[in-house]
GULOGU-671752 format. One line per 5 residues: number of its first residue (from 0); for each residue x negated, y negated, z negated of C-alpha. Coordinates in nm, 4 decimals, always signed. Layout:
REM residues N
NUM = X Y Z | ... .
//
This chain:
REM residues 448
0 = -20.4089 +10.0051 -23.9953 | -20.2657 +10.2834 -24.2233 | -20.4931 +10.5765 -24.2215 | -20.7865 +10.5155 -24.4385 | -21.1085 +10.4697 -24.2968 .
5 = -21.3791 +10.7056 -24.4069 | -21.7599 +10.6285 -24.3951 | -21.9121 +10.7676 -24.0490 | -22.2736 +10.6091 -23.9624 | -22.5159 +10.3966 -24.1797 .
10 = -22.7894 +10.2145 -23.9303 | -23.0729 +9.9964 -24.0714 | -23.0830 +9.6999 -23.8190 | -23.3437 +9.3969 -23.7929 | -23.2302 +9.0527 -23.7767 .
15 = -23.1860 +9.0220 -23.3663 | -22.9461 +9.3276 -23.3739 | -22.5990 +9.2900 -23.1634 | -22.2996 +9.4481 -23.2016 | -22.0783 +9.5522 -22.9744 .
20 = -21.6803 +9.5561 -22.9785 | -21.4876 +9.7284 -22.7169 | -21.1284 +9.5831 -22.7299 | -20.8442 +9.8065 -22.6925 | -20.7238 +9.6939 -22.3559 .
25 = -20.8048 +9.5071 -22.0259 | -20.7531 +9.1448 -22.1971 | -20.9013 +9.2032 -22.5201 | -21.2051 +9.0845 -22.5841 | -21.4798 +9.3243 -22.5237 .
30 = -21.8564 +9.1987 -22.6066 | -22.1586 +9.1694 -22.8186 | -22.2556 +8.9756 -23.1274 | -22.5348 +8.8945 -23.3175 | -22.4855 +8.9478 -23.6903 .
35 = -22.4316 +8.6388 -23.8088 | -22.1630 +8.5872 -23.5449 | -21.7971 +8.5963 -23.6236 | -21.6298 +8.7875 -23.3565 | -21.3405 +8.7139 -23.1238 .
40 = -20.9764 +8.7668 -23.2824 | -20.5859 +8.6528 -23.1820 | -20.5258 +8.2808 -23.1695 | -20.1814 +8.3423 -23.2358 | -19.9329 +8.6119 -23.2954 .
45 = -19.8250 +8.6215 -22.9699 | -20.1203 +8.6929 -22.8287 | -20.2017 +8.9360 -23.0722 | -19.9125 +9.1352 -22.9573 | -19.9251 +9.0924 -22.6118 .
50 = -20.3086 +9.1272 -22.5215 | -20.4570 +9.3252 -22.8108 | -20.3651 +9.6114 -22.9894 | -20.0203 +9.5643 -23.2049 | -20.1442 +9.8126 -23.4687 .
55 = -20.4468 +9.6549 -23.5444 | -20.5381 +9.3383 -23.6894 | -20.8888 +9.3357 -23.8164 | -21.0436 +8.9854 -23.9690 | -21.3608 +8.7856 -23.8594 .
60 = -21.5541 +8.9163 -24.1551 | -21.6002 +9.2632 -23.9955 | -21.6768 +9.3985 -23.6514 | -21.4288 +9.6253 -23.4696 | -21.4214 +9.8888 -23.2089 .
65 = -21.1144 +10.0432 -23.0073 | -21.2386 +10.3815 -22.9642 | -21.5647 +10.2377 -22.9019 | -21.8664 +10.0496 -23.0803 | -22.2518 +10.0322 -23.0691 .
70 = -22.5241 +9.8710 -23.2604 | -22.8326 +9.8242 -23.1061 | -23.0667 +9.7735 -23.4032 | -23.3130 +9.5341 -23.2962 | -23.5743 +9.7961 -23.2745 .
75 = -23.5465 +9.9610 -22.9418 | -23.2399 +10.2224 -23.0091 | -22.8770 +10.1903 -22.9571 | -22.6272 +10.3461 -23.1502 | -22.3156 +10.4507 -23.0022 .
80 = -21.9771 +10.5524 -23.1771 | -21.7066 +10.6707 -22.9820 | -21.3893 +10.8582 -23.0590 | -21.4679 +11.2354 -23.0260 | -21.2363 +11.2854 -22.7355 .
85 = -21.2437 +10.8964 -22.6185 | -20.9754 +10.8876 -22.3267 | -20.7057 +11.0950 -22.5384 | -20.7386 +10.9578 -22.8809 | -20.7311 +10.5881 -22.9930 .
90 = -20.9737 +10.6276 -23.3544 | -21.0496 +10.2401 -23.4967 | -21.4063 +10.2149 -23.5478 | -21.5039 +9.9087 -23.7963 | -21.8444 +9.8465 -23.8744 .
95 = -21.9667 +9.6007 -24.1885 | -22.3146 +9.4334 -24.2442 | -22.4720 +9.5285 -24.5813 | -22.7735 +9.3090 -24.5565 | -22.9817 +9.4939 -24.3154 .
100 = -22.7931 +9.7519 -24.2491 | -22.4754 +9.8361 -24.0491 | -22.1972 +10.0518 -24.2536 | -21.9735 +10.2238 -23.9818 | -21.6057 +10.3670 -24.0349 .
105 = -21.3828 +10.5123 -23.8856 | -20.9949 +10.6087 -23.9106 | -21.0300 +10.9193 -23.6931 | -21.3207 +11.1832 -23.5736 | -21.6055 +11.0382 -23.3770 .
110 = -21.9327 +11.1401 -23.2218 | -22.2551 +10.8969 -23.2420 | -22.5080 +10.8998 -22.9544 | -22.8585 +10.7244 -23.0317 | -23.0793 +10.6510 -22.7297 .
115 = -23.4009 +10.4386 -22.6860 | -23.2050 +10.2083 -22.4512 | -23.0877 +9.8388 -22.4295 | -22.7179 +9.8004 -22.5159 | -22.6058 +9.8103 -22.1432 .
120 = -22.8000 +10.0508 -22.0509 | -22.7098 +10.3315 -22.3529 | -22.3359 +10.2206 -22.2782 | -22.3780 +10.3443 -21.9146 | -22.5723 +10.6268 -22.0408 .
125 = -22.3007 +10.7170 -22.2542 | -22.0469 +10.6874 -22.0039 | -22.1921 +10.8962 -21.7530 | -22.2251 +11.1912 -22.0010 | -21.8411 +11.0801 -22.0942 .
130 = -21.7366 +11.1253 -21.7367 | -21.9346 +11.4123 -21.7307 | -21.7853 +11.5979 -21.9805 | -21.4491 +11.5024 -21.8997 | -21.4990 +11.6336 -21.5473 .
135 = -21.3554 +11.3362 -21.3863 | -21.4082 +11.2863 -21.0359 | -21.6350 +11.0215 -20.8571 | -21.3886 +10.7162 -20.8700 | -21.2832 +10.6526 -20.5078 .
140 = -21.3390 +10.2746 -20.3256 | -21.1457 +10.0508 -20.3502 | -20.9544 +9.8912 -20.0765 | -21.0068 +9.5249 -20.0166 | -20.6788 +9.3158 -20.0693 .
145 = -20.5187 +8.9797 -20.0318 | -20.2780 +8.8859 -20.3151 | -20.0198 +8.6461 -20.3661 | -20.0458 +8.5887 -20.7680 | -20.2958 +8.2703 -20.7854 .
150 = -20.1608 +8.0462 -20.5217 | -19.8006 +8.1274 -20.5600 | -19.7479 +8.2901 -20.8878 | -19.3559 +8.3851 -20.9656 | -19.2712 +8.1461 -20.7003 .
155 = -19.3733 +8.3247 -20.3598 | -19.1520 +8.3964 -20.0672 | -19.1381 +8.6662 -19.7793 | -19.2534 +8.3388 -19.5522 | -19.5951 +8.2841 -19.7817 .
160 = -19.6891 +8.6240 -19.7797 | -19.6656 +8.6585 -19.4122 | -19.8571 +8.3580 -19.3631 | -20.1660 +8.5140 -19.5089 | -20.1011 +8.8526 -19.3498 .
165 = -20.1310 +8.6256 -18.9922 | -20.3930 +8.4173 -19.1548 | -20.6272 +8.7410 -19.2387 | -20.5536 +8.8505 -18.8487 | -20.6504 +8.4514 -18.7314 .
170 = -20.9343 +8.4254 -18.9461 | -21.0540 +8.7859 -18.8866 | -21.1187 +8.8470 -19.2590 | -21.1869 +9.2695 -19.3764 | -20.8445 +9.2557 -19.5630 .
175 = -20.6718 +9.6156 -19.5955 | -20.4227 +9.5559 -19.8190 | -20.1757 +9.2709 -19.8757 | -20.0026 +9.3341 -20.1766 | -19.6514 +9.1190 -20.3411 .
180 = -19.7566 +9.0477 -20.7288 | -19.4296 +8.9382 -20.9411 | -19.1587 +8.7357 -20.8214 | -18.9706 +8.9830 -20.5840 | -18.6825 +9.1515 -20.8416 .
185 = -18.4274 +8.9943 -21.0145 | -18.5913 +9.0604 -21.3711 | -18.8444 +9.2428 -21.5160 | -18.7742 +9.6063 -21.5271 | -18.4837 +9.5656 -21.2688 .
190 = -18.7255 +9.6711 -21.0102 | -18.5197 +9.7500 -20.7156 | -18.2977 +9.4766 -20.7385 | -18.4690 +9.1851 -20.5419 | -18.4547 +8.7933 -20.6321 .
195 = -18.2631 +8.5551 -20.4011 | -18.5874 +8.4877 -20.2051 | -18.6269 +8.8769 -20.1396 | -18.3280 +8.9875 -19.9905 | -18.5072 +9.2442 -19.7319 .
200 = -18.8433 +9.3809 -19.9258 | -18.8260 +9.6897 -19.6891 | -18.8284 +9.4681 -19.3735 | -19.1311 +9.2471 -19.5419 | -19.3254 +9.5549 -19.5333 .
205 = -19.2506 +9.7121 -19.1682 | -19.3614 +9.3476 -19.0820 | -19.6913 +9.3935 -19.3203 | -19.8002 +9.7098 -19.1880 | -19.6655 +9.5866 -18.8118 .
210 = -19.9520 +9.3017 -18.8424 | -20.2232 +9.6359 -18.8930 | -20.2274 +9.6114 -19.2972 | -20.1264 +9.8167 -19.6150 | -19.8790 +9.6994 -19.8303 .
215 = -19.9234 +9.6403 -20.2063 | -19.6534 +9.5722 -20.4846 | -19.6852 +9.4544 -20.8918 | -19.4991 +9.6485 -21.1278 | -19.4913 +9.6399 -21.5055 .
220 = -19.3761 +9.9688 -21.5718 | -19.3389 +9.9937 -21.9661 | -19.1588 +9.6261 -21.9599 | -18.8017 +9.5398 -21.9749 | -18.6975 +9.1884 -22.0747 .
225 = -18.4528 +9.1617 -22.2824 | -18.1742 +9.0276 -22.0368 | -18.2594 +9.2609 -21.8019 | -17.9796 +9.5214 -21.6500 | -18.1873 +9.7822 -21.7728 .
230 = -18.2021 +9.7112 -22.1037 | -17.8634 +9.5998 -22.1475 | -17.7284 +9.9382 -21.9863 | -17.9566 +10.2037 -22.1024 | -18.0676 +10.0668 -22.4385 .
235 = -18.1817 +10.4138 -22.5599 | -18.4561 +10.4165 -22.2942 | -18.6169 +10.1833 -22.5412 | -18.8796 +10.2610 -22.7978 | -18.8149 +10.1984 -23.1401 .
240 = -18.8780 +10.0721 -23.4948 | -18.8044 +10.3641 -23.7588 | -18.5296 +10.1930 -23.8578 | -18.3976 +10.1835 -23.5230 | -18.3959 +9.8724 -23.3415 .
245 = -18.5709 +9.8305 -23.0203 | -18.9501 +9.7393 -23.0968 | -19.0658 +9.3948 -22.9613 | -19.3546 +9.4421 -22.7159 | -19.3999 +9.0713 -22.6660 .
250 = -19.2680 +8.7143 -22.4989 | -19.3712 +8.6139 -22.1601 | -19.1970 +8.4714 -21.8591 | -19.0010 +8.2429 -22.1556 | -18.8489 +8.6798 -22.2481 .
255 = -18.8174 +8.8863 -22.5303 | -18.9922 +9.2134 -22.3605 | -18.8971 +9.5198 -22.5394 | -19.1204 +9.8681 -22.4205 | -18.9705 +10.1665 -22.1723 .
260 = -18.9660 +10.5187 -22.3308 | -19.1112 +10.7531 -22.0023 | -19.1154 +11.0150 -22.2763 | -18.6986 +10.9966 -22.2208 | -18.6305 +11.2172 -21.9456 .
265 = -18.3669 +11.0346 -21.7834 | -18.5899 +10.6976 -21.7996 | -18.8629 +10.8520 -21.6542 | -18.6730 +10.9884 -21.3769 | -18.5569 +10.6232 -21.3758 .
270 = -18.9111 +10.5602 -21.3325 | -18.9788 +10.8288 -21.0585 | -18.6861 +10.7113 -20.8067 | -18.7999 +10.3525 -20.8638 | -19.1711 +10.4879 -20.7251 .
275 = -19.0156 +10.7026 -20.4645 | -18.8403 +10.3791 -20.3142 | -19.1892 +10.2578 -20.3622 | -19.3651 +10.5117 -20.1283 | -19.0600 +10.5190 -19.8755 .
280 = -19.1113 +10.1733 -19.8103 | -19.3957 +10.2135 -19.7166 | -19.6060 +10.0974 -19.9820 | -19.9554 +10.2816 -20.0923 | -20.0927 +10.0254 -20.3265 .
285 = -19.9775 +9.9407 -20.6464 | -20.0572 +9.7267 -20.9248 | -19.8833 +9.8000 -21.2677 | -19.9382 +9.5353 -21.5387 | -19.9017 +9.4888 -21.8737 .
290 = -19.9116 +9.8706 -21.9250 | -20.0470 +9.8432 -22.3012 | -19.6497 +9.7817 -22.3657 | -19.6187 +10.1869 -22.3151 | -19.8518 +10.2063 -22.6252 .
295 = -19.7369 +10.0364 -22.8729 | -19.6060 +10.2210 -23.1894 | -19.2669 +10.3355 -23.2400 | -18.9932 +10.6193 -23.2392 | -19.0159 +10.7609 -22.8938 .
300 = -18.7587 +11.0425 -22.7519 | -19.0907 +11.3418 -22.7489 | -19.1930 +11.2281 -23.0822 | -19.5481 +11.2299 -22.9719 | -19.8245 +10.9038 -23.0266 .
305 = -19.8177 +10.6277 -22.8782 | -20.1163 +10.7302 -22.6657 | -20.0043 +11.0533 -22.5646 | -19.6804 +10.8477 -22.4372 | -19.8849 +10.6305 -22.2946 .
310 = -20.1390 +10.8833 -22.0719 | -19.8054 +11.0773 -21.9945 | -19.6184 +10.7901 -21.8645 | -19.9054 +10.6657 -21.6810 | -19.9617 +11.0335 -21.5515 .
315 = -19.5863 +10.9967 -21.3722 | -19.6747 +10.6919 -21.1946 | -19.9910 +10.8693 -21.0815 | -19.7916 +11.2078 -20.9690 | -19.5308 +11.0446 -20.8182 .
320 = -19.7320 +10.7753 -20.6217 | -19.9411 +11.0500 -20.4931 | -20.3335 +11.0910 -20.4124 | -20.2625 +10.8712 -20.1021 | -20.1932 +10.5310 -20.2857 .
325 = -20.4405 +10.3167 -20.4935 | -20.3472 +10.3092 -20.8367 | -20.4812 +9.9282 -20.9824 | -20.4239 +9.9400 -21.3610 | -20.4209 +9.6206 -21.5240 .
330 = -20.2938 +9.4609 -21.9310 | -20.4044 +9.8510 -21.9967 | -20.5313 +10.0240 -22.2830 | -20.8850 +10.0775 -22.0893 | -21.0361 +10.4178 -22.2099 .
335 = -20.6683 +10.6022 -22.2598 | -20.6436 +10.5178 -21.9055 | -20.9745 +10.7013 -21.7395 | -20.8664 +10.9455 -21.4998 | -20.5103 +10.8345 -21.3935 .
340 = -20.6064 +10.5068 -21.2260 | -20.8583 +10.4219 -20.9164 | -20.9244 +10.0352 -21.0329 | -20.8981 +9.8892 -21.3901 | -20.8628 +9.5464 -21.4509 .
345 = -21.1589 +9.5215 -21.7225 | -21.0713 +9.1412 -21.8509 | -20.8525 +8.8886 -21.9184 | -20.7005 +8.7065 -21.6289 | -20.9028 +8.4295 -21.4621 .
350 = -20.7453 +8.1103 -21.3876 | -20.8418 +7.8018 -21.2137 | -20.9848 +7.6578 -21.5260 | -21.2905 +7.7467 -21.7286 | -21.1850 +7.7534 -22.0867 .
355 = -20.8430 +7.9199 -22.2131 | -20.6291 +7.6201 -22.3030 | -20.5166 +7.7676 -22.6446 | -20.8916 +7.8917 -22.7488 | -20.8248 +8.2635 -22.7008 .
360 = -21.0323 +8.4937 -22.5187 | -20.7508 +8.7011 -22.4624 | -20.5827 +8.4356 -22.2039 | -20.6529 +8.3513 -21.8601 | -20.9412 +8.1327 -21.7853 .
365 = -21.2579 +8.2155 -21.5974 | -21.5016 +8.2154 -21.9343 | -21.2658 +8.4825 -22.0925 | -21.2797 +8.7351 -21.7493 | -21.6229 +8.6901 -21.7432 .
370 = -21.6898 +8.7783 -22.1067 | -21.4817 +9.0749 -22.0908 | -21.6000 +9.1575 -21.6854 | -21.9862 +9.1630 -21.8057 | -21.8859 +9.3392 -22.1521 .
375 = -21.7697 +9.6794 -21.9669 | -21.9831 +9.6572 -21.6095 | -22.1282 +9.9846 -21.7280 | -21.7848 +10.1721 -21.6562 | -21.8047 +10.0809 -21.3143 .
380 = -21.8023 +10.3380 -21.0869 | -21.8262 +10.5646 -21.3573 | -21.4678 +10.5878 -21.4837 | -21.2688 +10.3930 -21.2355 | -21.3951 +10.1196 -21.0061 .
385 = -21.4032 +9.7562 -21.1791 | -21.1358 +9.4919 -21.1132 | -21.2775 +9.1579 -21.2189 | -20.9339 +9.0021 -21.1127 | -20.8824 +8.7576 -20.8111 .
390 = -21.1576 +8.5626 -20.6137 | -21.0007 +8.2168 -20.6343 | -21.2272 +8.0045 -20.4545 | -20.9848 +7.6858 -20.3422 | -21.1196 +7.3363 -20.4020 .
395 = -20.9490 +7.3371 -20.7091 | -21.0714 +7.5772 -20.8870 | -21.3126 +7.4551 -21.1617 | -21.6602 +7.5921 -21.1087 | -21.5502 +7.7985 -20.7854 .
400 = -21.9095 +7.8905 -20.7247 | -21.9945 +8.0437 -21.0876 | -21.6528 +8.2668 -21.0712 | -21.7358 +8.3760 -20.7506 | -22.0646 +8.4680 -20.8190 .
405 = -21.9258 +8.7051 -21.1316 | -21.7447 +8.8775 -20.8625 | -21.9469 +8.9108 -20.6503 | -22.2609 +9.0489 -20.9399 | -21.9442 +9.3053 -21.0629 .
410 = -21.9959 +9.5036 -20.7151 | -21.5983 +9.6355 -20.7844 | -21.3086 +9.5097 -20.6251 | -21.2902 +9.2557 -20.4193 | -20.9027 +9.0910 -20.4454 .
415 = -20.8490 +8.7520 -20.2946 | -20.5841 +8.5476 -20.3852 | -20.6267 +8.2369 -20.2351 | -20.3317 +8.0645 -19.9412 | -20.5963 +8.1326 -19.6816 .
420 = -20.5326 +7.8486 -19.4412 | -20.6119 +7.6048 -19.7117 | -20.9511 +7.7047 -19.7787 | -21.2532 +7.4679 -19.6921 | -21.5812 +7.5927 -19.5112 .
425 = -21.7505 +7.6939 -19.8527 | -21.4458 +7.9248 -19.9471 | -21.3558 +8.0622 -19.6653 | -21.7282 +8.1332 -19.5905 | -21.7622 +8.3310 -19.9631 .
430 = -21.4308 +8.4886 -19.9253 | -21.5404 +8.6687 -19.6047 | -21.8739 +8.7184 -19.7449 | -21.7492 +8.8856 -20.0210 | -21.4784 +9.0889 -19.8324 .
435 = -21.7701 +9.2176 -19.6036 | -21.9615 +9.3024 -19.8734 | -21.6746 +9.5367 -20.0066 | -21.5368 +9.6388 -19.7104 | -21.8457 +9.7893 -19.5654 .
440 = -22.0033 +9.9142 -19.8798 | -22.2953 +9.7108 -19.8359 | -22.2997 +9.7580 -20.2628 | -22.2504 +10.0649 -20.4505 | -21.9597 +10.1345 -20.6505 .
445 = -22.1467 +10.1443 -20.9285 | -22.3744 +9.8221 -21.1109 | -22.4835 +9.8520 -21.4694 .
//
């Protein structure tokens, strides 16, 4: 964090006051505390890099909001601080308890709201005038989908995700959209070049949308591994350290990942024909991950900041996708990203286990998704609709009837994930329920 922070708000609290952190994108953290609490932070550095914000690193001795934080004081009255222009700016907000008071901060200009509310409900208050002022647009439904991430992961074939297209025909589930999540190209960024398994991705979807659905497809736009064609050809579509080297924007599928400069005009209209095979495919859904890699800081070809880059490049996916097709963002910087996607992914990823295996909240499991899924309910429907990530409801999913229920009490997206035919009674019974629910709008968009 280089530029200073500068004293903003001073609140007197009592001793039952929370605090709540808004983390800077869909798998950080977002949540309250009580004051004695220490809050949330990286396990390791490479989860600092990959699922929280690579310019900031705040301690446990202080509490710390990404363009967002509130204190309710104990007292009746929340207190909200929020970057003055929230969905264009990314100000740091750290606040410090001084006995019984709460010393706020920030590193850019804010404006505080104070309302006679619960925490929840002030958030939602102060969204609505957000969305308000912003003049976004009612966020539109979202369609229901089948996806092939938790059963198959990077190991699916054309053959699996045709079986669940028939299944969702044979067992007359509300499924729109079946969408492909990673495992069809040959690396990450080499989009259009398909792995062995995927040898005819425009024949896979003619058969899709033959068997009466939509077809979906993942993409992780701002990524290129390090091996990739892309970034071994066109190196100077890369963003940068200073000093010139291509900046690291994390390690995942065993990769080096370095970030995509959109800002360069030949990668992003790189970027445009890889969207216009996309559409002429025949695919209106798409999920693009891991899109906090197109904000990380470094030299782009505009010169602009990172978040500029970042709204811009996610503004080209949006143009050149079209109104038609569902934009699902997901690994994004959440409020930089109101009003250029339909569904946000508003935690970390679930998993068929309970508790992350290495301790962070940041990684899958179902405690950290429902932390962060419950910690920003009061966008939903308000600035895009809420993706809680997958219904996973197989027999071997720990606590299958708790994650479903968080689903279900989101009232967002419904996404199932499951290999259909292997379902017992129980979840194949919530997995229609649940896709019902959804698909006939039997809940409002919005819960808070």
């Amino acid at each position: 964090m280089n530029t200073p922070m500068t004293p903003v708000a001073d609140y007197a609290v009592k001793p039952q006051a929370l605090i709540y952190e808004h983390g800077w994108q869909s798998f950080s953290p977002s949540c309250a505390y009580r004051l004695h609490e220490r809050p949330l932070r990286p396990t390791s550095e490479r989860n600092r890099i990959l699922n929280y914000r690579q310019s900031s690193a705040p301690g446990t001795d202080v509490f710390f909001g990404e363009g967002l934080l509130a204190v309710e004081d104990g007292d009746g009255v929340t207190h909200i601080v929020a970057g003055a222009d929230p969905f264009t700016s990314a100000v740091r907000i750290l606040a410090r308890v001084c006995q019984a008071r709460v010393v706020v901060s920030a590193d850019g200009p804010v404006s505080t709201t104070s309302l006679a509310l619960p925490l929840q409900d002030a958030l939602a208050a102060w969204a609505t005038r957000a969305a308000l002022e912003a003049g976004l647009s009612n966020p539109r439904s979202a369609p229901t989908a089948w996806c092939s991430w938790y059963h198959y992961y990077g190991d699916v074939t054309p053959g699996d995700v045709i079986e669940n297209a028939v299944a969702i025909n044979s067992l007359e589930l509300p499924v729109d959209v079946v969408q492909i999540d990673d495992g069809y190209s040959i690396a990450i960024g080499d989009w259009l070049t398909p792995s062995p398994e995927f040898r005819d991705i425009p024949g896979l979807i003619g058969r899709l949308k033959d068997s009466g659905h939509r077809a979906g497809i993942w993409i992780a736009p701002f990524l290129a591994a390090a091996d990739s064609e892309l970034a071994l050809k066109h190196p100077e579509w890369l963003v940068r350290h200073y000093h010139g080297a291509p900046r690291h924007a994390g390690h995942n599928w065993n990769r080096d990942l370095f970030s995509v400069d959109l800002t360069h005009p030949d990668a992003a209209a790189w970027m445009r024909g890889v969207l216009a095979t996309f559409r002429s495919w025949g695919i209106d859904y798409v999920k693009a991950d891991f899109l906090a890699a197109g904000s990380i800081p470094g030299e782009r070809y505009s010169g602009v900041d990172p978040v500029t880059a970042y709204r811009s490049g996610l503004a080209l996916l949006r143009d050149e996708l079209g109104p038609a097709c569902h934009l699902l963002g997901c690994g994004a910087p959440v409020l930089p990203s109101v009003g250029l996607v339909d569904s946000l992914r508003v935690s970390a990823d679930t998993s068929a286990s309970v508790e992350p295996e290495d301790g962070d909240y940041s990684s899958p499991s179902q405690a950290a998704a429902t932390l962060g899924g419950r910690g920003r309910q009061f966008m939903n429907g308000v600035f895009f609709v809420n993706d809680p990530d997958c219904l996973i409801v197989g027999d071997h999913v720990a606590d299958r009837e708790r994650w479903a229920a968080h689903v279900e009490a989101t009232r967002g997206a419904v996404v199932v994930s499951d290999r259909l035919l292997t379902l017992d009674s129980w979840g194949l019974d919530t997995t229609r329920r649940l896709l019902t629910a959804a698909a006939q709008g039997l809940w409002a968009s919005q819960s808070n």
